[in-house]
C-alpha positions as CSV (number, residue, x, y, z in Angstrom):
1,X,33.0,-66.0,30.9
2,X,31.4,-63.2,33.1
3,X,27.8,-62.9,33.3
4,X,28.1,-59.1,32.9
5,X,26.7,-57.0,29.6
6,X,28.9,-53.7,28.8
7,X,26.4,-51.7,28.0
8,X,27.1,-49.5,24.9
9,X,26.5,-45.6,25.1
10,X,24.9,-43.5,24.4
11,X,21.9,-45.7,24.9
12,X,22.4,-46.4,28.3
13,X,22.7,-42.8,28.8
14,X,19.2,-42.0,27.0
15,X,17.6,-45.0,29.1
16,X,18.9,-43.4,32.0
17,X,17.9,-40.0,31.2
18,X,14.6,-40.9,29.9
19,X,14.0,-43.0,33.5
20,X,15.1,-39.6,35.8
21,X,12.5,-37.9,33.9
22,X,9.5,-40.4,34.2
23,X,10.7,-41.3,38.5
24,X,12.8,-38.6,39.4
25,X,12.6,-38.9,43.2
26,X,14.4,-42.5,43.7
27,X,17.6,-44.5,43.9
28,X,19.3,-44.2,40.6
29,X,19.6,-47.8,40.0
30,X,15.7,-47.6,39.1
31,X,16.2,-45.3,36.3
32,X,17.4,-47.9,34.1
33,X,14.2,-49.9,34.7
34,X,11.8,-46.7,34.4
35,X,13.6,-45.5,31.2
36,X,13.0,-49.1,29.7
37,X,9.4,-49.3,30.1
38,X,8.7,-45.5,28.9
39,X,10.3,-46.1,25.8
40,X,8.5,-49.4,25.1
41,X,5.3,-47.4,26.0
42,X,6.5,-44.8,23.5
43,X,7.4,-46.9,21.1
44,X,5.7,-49.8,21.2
45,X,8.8,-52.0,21.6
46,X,9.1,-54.8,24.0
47,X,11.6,-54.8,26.3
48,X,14.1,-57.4,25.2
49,X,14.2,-54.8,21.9
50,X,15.2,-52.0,24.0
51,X,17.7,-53.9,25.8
52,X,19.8,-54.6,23.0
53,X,20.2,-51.3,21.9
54,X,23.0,-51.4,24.5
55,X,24.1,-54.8,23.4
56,X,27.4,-55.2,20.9
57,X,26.4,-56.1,17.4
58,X,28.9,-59.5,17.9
59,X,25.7,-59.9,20.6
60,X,22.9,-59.1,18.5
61,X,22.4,-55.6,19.7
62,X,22.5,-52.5,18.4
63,X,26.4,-51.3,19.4
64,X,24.7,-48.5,21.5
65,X,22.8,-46.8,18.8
66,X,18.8,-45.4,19.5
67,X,17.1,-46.5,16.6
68,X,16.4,-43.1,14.5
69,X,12.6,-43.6,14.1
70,X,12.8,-44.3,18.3
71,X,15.1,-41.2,18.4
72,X,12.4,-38.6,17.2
73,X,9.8,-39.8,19.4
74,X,11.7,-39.9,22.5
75,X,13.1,-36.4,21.7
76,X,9.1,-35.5,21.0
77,X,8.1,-36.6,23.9
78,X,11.4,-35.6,26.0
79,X,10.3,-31.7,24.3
80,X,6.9,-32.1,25.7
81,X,8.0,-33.3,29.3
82,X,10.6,-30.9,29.5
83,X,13.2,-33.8,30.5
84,X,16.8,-33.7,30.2
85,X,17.6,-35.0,27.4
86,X,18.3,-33.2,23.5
87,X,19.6,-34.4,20.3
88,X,23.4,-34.3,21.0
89,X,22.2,-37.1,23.8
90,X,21.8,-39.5,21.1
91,X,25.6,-39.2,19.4
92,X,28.4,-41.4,20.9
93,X,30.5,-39.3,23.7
94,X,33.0,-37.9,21.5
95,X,30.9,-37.0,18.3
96,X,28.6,-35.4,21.7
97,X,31.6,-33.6,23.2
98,X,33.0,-32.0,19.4
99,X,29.0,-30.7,18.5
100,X,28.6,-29.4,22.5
101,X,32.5,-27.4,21.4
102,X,31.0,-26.1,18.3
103,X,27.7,-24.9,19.6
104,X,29.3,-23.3,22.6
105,X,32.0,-21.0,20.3
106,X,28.8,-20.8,18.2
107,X,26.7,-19.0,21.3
108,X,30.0,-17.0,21.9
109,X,29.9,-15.3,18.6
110,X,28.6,-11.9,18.1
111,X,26.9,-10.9,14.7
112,X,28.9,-8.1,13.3
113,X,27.2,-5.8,10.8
C-alpha cells in the first residue's frame, strides 16, 4: 500500500489558495503549509482537523468538503484580504465549472426594457 494521500478537492484547492494569499512570494510547495496554519488561526482548528478535510470519508476525512461554518469565515476573511479566492472555490470542479457557465451568460445579458 502507498504511503501517498489523494487529496480531495476542492479543499486542497482552498488550502492552496488561502496559503498564496497569506506567503505569496515563495515556492508553491509552501502554500499548502501556509494555508493550513491560517485557517487553524481562523478557525481555531488544529491541524490534523484541517488535514482531513482532504481525506476520503473511508479515511476519516471529510471527502474534500470545507466545513460550512469554516467556509464563511475563510470567505470573510479572504473578502477582507482581498485574496483569490470566492464562493464558487468551495464547490467540487464540476458543480464550480456549471455556476462559473451560468454567471458568465449571466454578465453577458443585457436588460431589455
Amino acid at each position: 500500500m502507498s504511503n501517498s494521500v489523494t487529496q480531495l478537492e476542492p479543499a486542497r484547492s482552498i488550502l492552496l489558495k488561502v496559503g498564496a494569499a497569506v506567503v505569496p512570494h515563495v515556492a508553491e510547495h509552501f502554500y499548502m503549509v501556509a494555508g493550513i496554519r491560517k485557517i487553524c488561526e481562523l478557525t481555531g482548528r488544529k491541524e490534523g482537523s484541517v488535514y482531513r478535510w482532504m481525506y476520503p470519508k473511508e479515511r476519516g476525512g471529510a471527502d474534500g468538503w470545507v466545513p460550512p461554518e469554516d467556509a464563511v469565515i475563510i470567505l470573510g476573511w479572504a473578502v477582507d484580504v482581498r485574496a483569490d479566492i470566492d464562493a464558487e472555490d468551495f464547490l467540487p470542479p464540476s458543480k464550480s465549472k456549471a455556476v462559473g457557465g451560468v454567471k458568465s451568460r449571466v454578465r453577458g445579458c443585457q436588460h431589455v426594457g
